[in-house]
Backbone as numpy.savetxt, mean C-alpha at the origin, in Angstrom:
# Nx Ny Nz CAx CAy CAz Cx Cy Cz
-6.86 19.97 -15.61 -5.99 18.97 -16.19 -6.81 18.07 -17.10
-7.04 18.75 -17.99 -7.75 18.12 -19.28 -7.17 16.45 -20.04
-6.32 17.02 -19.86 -5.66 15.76 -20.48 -4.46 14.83 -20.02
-4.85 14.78 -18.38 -4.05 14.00 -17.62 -4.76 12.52 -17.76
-4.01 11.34 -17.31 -4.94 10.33 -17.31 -5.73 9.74 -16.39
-6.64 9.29 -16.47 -7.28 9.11 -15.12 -6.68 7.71 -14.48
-6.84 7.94 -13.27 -6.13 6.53 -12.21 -6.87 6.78 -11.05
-6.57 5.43 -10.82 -7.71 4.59 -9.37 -6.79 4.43 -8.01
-7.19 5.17 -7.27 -6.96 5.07 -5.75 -7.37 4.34 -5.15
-6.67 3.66 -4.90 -6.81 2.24 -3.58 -5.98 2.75 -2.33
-7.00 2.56 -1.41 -6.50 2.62 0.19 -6.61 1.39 0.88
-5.59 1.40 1.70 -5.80 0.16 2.54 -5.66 0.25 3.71
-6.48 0.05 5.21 -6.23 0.50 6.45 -6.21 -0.49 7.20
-5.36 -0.10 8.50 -4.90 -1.60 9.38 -3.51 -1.34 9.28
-3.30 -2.38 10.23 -1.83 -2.49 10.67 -1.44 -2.11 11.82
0.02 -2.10 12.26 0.10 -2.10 13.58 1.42 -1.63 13.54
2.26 -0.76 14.00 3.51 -0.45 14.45 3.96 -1.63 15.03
5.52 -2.31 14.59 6.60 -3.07 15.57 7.76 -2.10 15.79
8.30 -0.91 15.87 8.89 -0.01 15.92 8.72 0.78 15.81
8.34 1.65 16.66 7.91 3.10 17.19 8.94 3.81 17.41
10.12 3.47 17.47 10.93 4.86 17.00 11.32 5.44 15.83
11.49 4.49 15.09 11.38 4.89 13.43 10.29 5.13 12.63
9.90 6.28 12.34 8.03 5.96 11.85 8.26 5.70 10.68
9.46 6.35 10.11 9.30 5.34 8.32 10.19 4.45 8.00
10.05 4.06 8.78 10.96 2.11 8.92 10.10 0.82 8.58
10.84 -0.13 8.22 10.05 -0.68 7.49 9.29 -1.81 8.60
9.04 -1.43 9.55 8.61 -1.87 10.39 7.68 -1.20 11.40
7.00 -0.27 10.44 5.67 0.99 10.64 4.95 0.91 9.61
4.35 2.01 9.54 3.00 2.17 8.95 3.34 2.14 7.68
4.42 2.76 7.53 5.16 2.87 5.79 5.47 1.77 5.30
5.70 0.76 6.44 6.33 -0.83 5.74 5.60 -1.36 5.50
4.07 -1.07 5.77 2.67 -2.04 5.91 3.00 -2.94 6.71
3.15 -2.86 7.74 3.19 -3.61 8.83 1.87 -4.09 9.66
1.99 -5.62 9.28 0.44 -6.06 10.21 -0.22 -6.00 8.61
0.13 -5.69 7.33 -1.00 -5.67 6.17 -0.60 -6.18 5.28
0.76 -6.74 5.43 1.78 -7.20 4.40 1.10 -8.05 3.15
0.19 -9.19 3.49 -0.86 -9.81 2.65 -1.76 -9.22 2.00
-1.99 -7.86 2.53 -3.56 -7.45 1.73 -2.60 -6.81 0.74
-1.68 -6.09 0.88 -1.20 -5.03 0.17 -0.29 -5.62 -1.35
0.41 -7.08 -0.89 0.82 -7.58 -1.84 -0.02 -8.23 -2.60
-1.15 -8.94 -2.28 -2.85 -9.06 -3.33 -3.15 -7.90 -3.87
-3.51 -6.83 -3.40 -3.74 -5.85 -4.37 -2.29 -5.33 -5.05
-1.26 -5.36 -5.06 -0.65 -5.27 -5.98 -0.43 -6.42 -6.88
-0.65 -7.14 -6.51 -0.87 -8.53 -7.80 -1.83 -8.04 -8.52
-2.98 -8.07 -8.00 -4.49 -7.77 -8.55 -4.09 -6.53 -9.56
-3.40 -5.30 -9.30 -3.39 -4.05 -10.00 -2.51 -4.65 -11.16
-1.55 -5.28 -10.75 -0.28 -5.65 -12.07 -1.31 -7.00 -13.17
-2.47 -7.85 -12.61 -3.30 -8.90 -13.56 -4.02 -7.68 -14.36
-4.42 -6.74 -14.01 -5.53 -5.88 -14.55 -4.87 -4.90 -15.39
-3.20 -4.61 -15.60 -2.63 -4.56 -16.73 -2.28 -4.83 -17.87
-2.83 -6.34 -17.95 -2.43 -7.23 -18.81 -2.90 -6.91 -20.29
């Protein structure tokens, strides 16, 4: 892929399940649950570094 563009992977780990019967509820791992702060800083941070 010669001429795809390149992009930056950010991971973020942590968090905690409040509902364990739904795993992609927004109150699991998918909701960022327990990370809600880090995840909305780095999406600030990614949307300033668009500018």
């Amino acid at each position: 892929m010669r001429n795809a563009p390149k992009v930056e992977l950010q991971t973020l780990r942590g968090g905690e399940p409040e509902d364990t019967r739904e795993p992609c509820s927004a109150l699991n791992y998918h909701g960022f649950s327990g990370i809600d702060v880090e995840v909305v800083e780095a999406v600030i941070a990614w949307l300033q570094a668009q500018r």
